[in-house]
FIGU-259568 format. One record per residue (C-alpha): residue in three letters; x, y, z. Coordinates in nm, 3 decimals, decimal comma. Layout:
N
<r><lotor>ALA</lotor><u>X</u><v>Y</v><w>Z</w></r>
...
//
This chain:
75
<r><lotor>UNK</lotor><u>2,759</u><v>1,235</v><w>-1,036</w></r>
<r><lotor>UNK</lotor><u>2,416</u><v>1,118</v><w>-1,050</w></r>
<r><lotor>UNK</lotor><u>2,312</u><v>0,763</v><w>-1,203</w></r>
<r><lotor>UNK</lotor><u>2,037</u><v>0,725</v><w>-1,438</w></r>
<r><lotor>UNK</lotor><u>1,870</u><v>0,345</v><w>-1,380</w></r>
<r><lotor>UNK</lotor><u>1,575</u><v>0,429</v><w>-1,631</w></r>
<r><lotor>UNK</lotor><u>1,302</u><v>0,448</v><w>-1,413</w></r>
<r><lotor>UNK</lotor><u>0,991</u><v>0,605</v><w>-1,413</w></r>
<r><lotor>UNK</lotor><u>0,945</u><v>0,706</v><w>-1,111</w></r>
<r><lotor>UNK</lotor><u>0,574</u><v>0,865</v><w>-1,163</w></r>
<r><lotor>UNK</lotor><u>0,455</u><v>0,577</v><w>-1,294</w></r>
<r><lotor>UNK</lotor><u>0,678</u><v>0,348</v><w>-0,999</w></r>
<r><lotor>UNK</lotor><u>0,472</u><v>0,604</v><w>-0,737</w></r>
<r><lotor>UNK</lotor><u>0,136</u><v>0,619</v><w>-0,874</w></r>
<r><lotor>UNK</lotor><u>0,124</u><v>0,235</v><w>-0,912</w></r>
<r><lotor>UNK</lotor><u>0,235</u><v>0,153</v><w>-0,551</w></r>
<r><lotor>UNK</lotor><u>0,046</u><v>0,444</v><w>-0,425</w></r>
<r><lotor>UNK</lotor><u>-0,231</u><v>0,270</v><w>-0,580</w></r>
<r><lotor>UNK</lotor><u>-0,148</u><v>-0,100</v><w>-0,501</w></r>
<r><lotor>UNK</lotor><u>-0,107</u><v>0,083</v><w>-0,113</w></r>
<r><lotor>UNK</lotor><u>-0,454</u><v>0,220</v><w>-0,135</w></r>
<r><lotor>UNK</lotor><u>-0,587</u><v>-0,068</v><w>-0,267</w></r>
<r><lotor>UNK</lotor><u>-0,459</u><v>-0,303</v><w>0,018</w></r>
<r><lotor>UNK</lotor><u>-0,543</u><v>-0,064</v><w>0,310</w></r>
<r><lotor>UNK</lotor><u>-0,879</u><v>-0,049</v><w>0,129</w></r>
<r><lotor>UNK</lotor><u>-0,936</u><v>-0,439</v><w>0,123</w></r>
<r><lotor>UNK</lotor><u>-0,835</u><v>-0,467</v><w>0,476</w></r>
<r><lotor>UNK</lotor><u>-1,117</u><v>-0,169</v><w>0,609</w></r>
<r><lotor>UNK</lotor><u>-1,339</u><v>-0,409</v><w>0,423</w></r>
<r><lotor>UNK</lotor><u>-1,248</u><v>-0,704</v><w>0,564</w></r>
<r><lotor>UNK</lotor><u>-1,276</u><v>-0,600</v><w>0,902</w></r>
<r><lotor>UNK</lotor><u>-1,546</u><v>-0,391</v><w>0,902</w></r>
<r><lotor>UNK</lotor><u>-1,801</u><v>-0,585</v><w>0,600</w></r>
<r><lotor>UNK</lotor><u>-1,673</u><v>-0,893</v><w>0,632</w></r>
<r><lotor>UNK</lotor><u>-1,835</u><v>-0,952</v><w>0,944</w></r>
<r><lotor>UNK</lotor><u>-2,178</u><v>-0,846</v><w>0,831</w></r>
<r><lotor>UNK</lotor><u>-2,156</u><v>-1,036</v><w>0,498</w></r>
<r><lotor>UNK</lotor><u>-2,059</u><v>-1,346</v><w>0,650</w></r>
<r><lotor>UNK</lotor><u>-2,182</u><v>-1,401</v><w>0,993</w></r>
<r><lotor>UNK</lotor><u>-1,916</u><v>-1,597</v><w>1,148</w></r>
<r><lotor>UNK</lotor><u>-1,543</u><v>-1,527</v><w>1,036</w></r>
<r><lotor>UNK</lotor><u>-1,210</u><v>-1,704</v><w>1,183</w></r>
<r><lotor>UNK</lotor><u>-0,987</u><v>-1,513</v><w>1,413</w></r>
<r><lotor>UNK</lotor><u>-0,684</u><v>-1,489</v><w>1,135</w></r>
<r><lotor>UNK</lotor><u>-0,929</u><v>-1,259</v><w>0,940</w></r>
<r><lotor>UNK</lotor><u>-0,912</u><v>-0,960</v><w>1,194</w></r>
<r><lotor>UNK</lotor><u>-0,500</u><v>-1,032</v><w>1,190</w></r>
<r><lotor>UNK</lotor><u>-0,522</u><v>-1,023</v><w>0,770</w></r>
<r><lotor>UNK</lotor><u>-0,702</u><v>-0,695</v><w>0,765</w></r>
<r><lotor>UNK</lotor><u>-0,509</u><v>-0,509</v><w>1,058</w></r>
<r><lotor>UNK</lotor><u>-0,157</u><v>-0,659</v><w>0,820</w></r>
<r><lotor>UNK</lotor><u>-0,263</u><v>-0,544</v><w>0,510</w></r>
<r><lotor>UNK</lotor><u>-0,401</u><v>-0,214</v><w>0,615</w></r>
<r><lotor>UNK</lotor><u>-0,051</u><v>-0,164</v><w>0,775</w></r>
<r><lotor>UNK</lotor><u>0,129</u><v>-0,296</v><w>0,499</w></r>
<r><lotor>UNK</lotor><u>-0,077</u><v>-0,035</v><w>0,249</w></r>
<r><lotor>UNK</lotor><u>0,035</u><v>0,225</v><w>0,483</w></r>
<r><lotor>UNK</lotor><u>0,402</u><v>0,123</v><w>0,497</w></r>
<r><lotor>UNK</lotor><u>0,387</u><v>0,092</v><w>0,061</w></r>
<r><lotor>UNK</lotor><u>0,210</u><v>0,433</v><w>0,066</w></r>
<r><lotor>UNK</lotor><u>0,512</u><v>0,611</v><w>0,250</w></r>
<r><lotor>UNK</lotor><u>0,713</u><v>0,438</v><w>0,051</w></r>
<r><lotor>UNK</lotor><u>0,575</u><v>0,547</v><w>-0,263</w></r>
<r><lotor>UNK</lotor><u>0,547</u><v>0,913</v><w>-0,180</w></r>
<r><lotor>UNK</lotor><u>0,896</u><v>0,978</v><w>-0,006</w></r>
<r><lotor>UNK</lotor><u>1,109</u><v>0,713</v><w>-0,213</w></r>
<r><lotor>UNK</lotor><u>0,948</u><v>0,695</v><w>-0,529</w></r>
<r><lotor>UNK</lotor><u>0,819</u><v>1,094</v><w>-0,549</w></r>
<r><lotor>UNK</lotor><u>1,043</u><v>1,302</v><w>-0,393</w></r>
<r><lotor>UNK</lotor><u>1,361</u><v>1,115</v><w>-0,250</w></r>
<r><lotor>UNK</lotor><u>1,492</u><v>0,938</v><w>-0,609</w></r>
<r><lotor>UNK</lotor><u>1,376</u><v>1,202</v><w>-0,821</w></r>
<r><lotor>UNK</lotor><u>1,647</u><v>1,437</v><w>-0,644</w></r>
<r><lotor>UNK</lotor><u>1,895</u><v>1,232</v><w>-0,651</w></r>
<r><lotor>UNK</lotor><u>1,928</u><v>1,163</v><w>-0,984</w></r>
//
């Protein structure tokens, strides 16, 4: 018997598909712009942008598989 929570889930995978993109996007720009923009830039910077552009990846996967295709079915 399937259970019924209530969610959305297109509107749970679009957002974190989008919140994903959005962080992966941030972190190409800090490591690649940032640089340029601001001369000099401490070391954490290049750790910050590698994290959250791994972190948007992680969230996108997420998003897709759990959110799209895995919950959906089980329902």
């Amino acid at each position: 018997m399937g259970h019924d929570w209530g969610l959305d889930y297109v509107r749970w995978a679009k957002g974190l598909f989008l919140f994903g993109f959005g962080l992966i996007a941030l972190g190409v720009m800090l490591a690649g712009i940032g640089p340029l923009v601001f001369e000099t830039l401490p070391e954490w910077t290049d750790t910050l942008a590698v994290d959250m552009i791994a972190a948007g990846i992680g969230i996108d996967f997420v998003a897709v598989f759990g959110f799209g295709i895995a919950l959906p079915l089980t329902e």
